[in-house]
VEXDRENLUM-599668 format. One record per residue (C-alpha): residue number from 1; x, y, z. Coordinates in pm, 1 decimal. Layout:
<nodes>
(NUM (X Y Z))
...
</nodes>
This chain:
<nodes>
(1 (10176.8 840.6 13548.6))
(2 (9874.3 743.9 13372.5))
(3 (9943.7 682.9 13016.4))
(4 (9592.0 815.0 12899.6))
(5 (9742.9 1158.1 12941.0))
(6 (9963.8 1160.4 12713.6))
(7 (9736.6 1068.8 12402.7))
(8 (9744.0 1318.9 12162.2))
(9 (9442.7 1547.2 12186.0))
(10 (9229.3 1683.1 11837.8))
(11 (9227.8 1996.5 11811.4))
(12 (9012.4 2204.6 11961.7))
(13 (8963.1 1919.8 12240.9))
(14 (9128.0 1946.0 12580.0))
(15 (9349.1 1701.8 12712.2))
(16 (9228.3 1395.6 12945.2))
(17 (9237.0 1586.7 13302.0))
(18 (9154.1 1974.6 13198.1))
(19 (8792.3 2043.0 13271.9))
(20 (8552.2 2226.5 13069.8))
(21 (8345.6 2504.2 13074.0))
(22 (8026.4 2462.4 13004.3))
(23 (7692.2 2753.5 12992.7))
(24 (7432.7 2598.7 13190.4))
(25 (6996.7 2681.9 13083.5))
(26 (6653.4 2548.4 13178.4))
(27 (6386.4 2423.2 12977.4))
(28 (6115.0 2308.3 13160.8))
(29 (6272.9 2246.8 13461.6))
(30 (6518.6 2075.8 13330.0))
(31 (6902.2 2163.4 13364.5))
(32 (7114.1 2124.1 13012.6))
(33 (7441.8 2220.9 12949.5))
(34 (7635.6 2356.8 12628.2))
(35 (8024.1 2389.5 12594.2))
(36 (8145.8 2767.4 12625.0))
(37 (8388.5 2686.4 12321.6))
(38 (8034.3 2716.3 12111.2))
(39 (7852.1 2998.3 12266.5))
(40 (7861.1 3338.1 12118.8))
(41 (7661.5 3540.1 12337.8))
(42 (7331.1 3546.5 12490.2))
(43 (7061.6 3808.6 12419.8))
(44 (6721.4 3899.6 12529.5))
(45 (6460.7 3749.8 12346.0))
(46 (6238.4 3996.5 12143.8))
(47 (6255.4 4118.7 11761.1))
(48 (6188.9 3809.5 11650.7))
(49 (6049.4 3788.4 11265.3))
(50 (5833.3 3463.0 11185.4))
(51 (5925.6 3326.7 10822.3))
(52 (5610.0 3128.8 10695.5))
(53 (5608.1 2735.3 10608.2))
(54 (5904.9 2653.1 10861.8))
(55 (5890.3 2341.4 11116.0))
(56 (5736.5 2451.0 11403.4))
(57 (6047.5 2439.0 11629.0))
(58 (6180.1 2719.5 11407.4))
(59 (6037.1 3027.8 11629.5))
(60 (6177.2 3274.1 11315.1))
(61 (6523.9 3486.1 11233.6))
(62 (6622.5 3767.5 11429.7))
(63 (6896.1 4069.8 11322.9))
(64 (7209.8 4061.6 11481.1))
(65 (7418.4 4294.4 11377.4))
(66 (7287.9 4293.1 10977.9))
(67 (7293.7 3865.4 10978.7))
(68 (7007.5 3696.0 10969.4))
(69 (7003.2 3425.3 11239.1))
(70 (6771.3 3149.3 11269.5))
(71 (6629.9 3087.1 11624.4))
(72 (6493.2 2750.4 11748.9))
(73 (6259.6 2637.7 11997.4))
(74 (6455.6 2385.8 12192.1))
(75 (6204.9 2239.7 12395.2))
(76 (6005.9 2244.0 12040.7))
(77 (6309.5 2074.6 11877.7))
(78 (6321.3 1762.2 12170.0))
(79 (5885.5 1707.1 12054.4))
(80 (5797.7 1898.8 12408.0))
(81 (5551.9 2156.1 12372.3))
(82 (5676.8 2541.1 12262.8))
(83 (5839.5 2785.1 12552.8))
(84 (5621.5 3030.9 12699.7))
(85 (5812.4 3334.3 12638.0))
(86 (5836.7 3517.1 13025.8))
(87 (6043.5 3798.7 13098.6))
(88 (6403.1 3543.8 13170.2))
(89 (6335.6 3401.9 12808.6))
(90 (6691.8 3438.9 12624.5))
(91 (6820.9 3360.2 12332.4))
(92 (7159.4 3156.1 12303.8))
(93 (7350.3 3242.9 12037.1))
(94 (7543.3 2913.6 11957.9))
(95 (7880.4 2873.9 11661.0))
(96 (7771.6 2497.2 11464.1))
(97 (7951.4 2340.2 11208.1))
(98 (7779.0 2379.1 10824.3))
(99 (8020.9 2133.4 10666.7))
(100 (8392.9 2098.2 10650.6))
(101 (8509.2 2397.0 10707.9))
(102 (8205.1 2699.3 10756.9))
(103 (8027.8 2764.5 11048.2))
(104 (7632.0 2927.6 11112.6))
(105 (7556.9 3120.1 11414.8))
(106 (7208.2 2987.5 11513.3))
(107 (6947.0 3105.2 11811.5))
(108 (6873.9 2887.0 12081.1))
(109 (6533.8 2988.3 12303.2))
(110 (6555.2 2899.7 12639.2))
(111 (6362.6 2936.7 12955.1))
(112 (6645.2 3105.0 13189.0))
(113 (7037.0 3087.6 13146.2))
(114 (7193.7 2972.1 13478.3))
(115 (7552.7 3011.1 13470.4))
(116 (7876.0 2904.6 13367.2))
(117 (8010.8 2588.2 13543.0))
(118 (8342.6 2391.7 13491.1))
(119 (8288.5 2019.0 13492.2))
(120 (8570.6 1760.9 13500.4))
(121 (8608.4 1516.4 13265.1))
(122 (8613.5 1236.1 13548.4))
(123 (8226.5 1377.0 13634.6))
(124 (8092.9 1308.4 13311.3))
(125 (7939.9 986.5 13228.2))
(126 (7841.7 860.8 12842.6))
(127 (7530.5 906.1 12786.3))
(128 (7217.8 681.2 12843.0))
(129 (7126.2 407.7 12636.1))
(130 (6765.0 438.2 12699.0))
(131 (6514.6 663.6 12929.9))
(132 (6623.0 1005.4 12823.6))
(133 (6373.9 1236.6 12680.3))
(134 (6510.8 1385.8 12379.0))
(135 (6754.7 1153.8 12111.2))
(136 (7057.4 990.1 12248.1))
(137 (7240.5 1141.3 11966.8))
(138 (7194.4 1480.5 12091.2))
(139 (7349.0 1425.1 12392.0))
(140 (7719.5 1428.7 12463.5))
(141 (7723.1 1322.6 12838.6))
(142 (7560.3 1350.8 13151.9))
(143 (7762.8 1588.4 13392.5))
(144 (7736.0 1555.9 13711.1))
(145 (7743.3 1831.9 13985.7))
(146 (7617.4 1883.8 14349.2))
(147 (7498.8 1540.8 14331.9))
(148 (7252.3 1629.9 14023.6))
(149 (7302.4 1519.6 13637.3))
(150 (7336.7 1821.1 13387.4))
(151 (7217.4 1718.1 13037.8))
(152 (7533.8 1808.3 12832.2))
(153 (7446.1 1883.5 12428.9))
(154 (7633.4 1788.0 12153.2))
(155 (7578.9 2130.0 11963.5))
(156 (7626.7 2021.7 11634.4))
(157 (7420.6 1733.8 11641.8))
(158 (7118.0 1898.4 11838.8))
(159 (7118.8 2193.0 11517.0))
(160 (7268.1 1969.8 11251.5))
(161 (7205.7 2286.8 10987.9))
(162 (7155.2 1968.1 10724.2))
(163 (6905.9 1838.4 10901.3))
(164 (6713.2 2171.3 11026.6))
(165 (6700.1 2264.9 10645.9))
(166 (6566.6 1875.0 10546.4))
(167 (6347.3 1906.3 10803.1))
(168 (6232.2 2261.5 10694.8))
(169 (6205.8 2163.4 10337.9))
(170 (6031.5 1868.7 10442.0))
(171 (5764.5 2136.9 10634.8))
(172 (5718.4 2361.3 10322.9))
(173 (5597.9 2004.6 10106.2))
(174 (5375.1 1920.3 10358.1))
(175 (5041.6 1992.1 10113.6))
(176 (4745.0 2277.5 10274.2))
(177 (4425.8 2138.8 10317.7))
(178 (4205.1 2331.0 10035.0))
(179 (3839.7 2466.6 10178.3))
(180 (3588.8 2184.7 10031.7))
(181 (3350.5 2394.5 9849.5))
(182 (2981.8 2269.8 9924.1))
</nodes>
């Protein structure tokens, strides 16, 4: 018997062996993955409400159900160019840590949700020191299935609500360019 199984396991981690489940998206082509453990739901993107002077990966706050959720571009967020909204556009509604103990529901835009796959442990490699297009700290591992690597997010770290708001407050000190007058 391996020993490695019987470490004890943090909560809210499974155990060396158990696989995970894990909502699989595109953005531009590109196939990412997100644990189930912090999706909420998905919704169809619409009713979105701009809010003025934010970073522009911050698309604006929605309404669901009388909370105000933030929603981000993701492909905005990794320095690629906005999503074209098209009728599979969706919204990811995604649980992050704010702090020790709280938590913020936060929209993720996305080009298409794919579906749900379970991915063992043993088929996910750490992930890449170099070459990957977005920051290595946003990444949690490289899955891989059918022969293909899924781009698994760290949730937390991809919207760090610290470092959305430093970034946003960082946005809204940026100074306007005044009109010269002639």
């Amino acid at each position: 018997m391996n020993q490695a199984n019987n470490l004890p396991v943090a909560p809210g981690q499974l155990a060396d062996g158990e696989d995970q489940q894990y909502l699989t998206f595109l953005l531009s082509n590109e196939m990412f993955a997100i644990a189930i453990l912090n999706i909420k739901e998905i919704i169809e993107y619409g009713n979105l409400t701009e809010v003025p002077m934010m970073p522009g990966f911050i698309r604006g706050v929605i309404n669901l159900r009388g909370s105000v959720v933030p929603v981000v571009d993701l492909s905005a967020r990794f320095g690629r160019n906005k999503t074209e909204v098209s009728r599979r556009t969706c919204i990811v509604i995604i649980e992050v840590a704010n702090g020790e103990e709280s938590k913020q529901d936060i929209g993720v835009m996305v080009d298409s949700v794919s579906e749900v796959l379970e991915i063992p442990r043993s088929e996910i490699e750490p992930p890449p020191a170099f070459g990957a297009k977005i920051r290595v700290d946003f990444i949690h591992g490289m899955g891989k299935v059918d022969g293909k690597f899924v781009i698994i997010l760290d949730a937390d770290k991809v919207l760090s609500v610290d470092e959305l708001s430093m970034l946003g407050q960082a946005a809204a000190t940026v100074p306007v360019p005044q009109a010269e007058t002639a």
